[in-house]
Every structure is written in C-alpha cells, then in structure tokens.
C-alpha positions as CSV (number, residue, x, y, z in Angstrom):
1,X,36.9,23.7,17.0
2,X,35.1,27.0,16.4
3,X,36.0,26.8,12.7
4,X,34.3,23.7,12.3
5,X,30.9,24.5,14.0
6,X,31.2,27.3,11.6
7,X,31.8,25.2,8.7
8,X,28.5,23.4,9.2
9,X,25.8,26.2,10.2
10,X,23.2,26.3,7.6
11,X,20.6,29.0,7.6
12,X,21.3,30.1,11.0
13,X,20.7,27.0,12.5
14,X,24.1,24.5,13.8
15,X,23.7,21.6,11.7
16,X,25.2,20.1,14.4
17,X,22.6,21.2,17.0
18,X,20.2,18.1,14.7
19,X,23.3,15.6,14.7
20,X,23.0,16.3,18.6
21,X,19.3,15.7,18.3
22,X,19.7,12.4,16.8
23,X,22.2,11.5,19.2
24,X,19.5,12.1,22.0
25,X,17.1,10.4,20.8
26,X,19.2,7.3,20.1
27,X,19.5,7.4,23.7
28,X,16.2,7.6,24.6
29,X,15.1,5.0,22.6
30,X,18.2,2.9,24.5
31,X,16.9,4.0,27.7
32,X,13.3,3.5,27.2
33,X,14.5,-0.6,26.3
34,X,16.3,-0.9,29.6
35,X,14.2,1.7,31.9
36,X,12.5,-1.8,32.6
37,X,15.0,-3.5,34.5
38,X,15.6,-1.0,37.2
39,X,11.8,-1.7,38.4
40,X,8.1,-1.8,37.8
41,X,8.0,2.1,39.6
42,X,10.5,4.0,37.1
43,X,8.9,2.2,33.9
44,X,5.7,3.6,34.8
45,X,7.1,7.3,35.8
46,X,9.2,6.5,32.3
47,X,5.7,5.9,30.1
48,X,3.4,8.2,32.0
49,X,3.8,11.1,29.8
50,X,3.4,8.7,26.7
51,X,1.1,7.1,27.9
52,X,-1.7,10.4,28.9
53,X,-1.0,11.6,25.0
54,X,-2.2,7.5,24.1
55,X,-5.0,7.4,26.3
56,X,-6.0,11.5,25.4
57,X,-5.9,10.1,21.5
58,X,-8.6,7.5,22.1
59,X,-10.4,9.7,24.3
60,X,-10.4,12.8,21.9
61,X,-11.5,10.6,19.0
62,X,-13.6,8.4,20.7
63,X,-15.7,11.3,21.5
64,X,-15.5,12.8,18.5
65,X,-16.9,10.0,16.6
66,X,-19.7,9.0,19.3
67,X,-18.6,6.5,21.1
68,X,-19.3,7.8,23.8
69,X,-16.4,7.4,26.6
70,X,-17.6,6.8,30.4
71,X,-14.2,5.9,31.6
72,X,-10.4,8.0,31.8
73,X,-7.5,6.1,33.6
74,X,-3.8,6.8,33.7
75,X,-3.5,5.1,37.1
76,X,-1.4,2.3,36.3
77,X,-3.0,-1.2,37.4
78,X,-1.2,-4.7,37.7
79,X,-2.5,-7.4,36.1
80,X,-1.5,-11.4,35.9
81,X,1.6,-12.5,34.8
82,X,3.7,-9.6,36.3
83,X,2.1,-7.0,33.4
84,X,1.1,-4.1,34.3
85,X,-2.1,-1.7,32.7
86,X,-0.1,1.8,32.3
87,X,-4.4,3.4,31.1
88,X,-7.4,2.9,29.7
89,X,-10.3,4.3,27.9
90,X,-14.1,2.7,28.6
91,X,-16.0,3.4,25.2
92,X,-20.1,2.6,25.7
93,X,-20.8,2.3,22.3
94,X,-17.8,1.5,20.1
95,X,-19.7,1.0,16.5
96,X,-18.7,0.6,13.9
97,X,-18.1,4.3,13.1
98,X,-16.3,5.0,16.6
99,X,-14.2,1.4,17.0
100,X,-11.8,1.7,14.1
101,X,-10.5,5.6,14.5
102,X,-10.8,5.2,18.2
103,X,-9.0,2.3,18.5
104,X,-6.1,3.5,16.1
105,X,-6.2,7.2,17.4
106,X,-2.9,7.2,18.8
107,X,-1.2,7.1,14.9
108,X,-2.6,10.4,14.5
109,X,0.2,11.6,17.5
110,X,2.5,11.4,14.6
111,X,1.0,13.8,12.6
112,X,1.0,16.0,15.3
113,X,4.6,15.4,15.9
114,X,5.5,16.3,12.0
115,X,3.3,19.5,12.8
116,X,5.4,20.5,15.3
117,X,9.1,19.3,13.5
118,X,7.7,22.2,10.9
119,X,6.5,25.0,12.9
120,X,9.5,24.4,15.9
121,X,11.6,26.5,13.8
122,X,9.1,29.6,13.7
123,X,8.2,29.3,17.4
124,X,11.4,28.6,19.2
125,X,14.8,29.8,19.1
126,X,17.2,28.0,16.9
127,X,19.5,27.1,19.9
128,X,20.6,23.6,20.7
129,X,18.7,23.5,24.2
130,X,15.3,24.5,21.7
131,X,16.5,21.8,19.2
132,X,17.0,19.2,21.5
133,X,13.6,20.0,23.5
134,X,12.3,19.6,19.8
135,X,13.7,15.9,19.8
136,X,12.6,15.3,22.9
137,X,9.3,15.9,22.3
138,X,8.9,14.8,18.5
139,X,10.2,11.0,20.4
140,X,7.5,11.7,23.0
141,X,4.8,11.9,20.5
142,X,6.1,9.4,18.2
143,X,7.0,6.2,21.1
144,X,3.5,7.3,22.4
145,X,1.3,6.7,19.1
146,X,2.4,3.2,18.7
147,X,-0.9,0.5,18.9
148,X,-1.0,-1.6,21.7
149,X,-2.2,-5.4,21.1
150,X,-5.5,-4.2,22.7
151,X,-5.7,-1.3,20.3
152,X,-5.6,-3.3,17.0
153,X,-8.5,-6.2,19.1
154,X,-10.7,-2.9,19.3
155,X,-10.1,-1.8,15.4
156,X,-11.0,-4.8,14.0
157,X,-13.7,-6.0,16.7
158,X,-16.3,-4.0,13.4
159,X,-16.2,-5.8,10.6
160,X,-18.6,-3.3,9.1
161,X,-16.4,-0.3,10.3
162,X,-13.5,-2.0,8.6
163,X,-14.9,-2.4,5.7
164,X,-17.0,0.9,5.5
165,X,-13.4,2.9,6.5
166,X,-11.8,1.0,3.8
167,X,-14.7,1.9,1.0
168,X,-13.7,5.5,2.2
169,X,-9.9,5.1,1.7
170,X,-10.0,3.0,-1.1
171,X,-12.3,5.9,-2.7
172,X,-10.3,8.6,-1.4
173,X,-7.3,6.9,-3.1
174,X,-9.2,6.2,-6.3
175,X,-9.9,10.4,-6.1
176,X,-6.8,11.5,-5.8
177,X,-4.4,9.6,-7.4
C-alpha cells in the first residue's frame, strides 16, 4: 500500500488526499438530499451554516448598493404547506440598482469559494484532514450560493435594473472580448 500512495503524490501533495475530497463531498451532497427525512429539526441544524453565508450575501450587497436593509433573520419560521422559512433579508428600498445584485448575491459565494480552492494550498497544510476541511468548506459555500425561487422574484421584480445591469454586461462583454 505504501508504494502506491507514493506513486501518486504530486508536488508534495497526495493526489489521493483530492480523490478523498471528492469522495466527501459526494457524500455530502447524498446526505444533504436525505438529511430531510429524518425531521424538520436536523434539516434546519443541516442548512443553518448555508443558509447565514445566503442571508449574509443579500445583506452585504444589499447594503452596499443602497438598499437599505431593516431586517436580518436566520431564525427559521414555518410556513403553509409544511415549508419552512430557513432566513430572510427586509430590503426598504430595493431599486432598481439594489434589487438585481441583492437578489442574486448569493452566486457571488462561489467566487469566494474558487478564492479559497487557490489560496488553501498557501495557508493550510497539505495534509488530508486540511484537504478535506478544504472540501468541506468549498461545498459549504457552493450548496449555499444557489437562488431560491424568492431570490430570482426579487431580481427580476426591476425591469429597469434588468435592463440597465444588462446594458452594463452586454458593454462589458463588447469591451473585452
């Protein structure tokens, strides 16, 4: 066995340590699918991490881009039809330059997860518990910065913010291509 984890180490790091990685995270997307069945109480202690980076996202951005938030939650909240709220974030003024990047905010978690799949490396030991924290947290980030069906209302509830933040992309494209 020890010649073959020396066969595939690769610039000090165990290639194998990744394959591990990928294995976990395969398993935490299988949990997360079935964390549901075993009750209403262990989904919610299952999403709360992701959900405070979703809910920070809109927060952050939403205040960035003056839309002034008045309201934080995280507490989750039940509502009809056996659903449940997991958080929330109360925007006074979502315009039409706030609504859009505030409402989508929570993609952005993925380029803060790339961030740190390229600087892990230089901060971290190159050990399988560091590598598989490293997976752990780049899922984290990644099952947290998917849109909920209330998200995308909010986004396109300005047509005038869609349309000016599509100007802007479309020229940024034009640009730079």
């Amino acid at each position: 066995m020890n010649g073959i984890m020396q066969a595939v180490s690769f610039g000090g790091e165990q290639q194998w340590h990744h394959f591990a990685g990928v294995l976990l995270v395969i398993l935490l997307a299988v949990l997360q699918g079935r964390v549901g069945r075993v009750g209403a109480f262990w989904q919610i202690c299952w999403a709360l991490p992701g959900t405070l980076l979703h809910e920070l996202s809109h927060l952050l951005v939403a205040a960035v881009t003056g839309g002034r938030p008045v309201g934080f939650s995280v507490i989750p909240r039940r509502e009809g039809g056996g659903r449940w709220r997991l958080g929330s974030v109360t925007i006074s003024r979502p315009g039409p330059i706030s609504a859009l990047p505030s409402a989508l905010a929570p993609l952005a978690l993925n380029l803060v997860a790339y961030y740190l799949y390229l600087g892990w490396g230089s901060w971290f030991p190159r050990d399988l518990p560091h590598t598989l924290l490293m997976y752990l947290v780049i899922y984290l980030f990644s099952y947290s910065s998917i849109p909920s069906g209330q998200d995308l209302k909010v986004a396109l509830s300005s047509p005038t913010g869609v349309l000016l933040y599509t100007a802007v992309a479309g020229g940024a494209w034009f640009c730079w291509r």
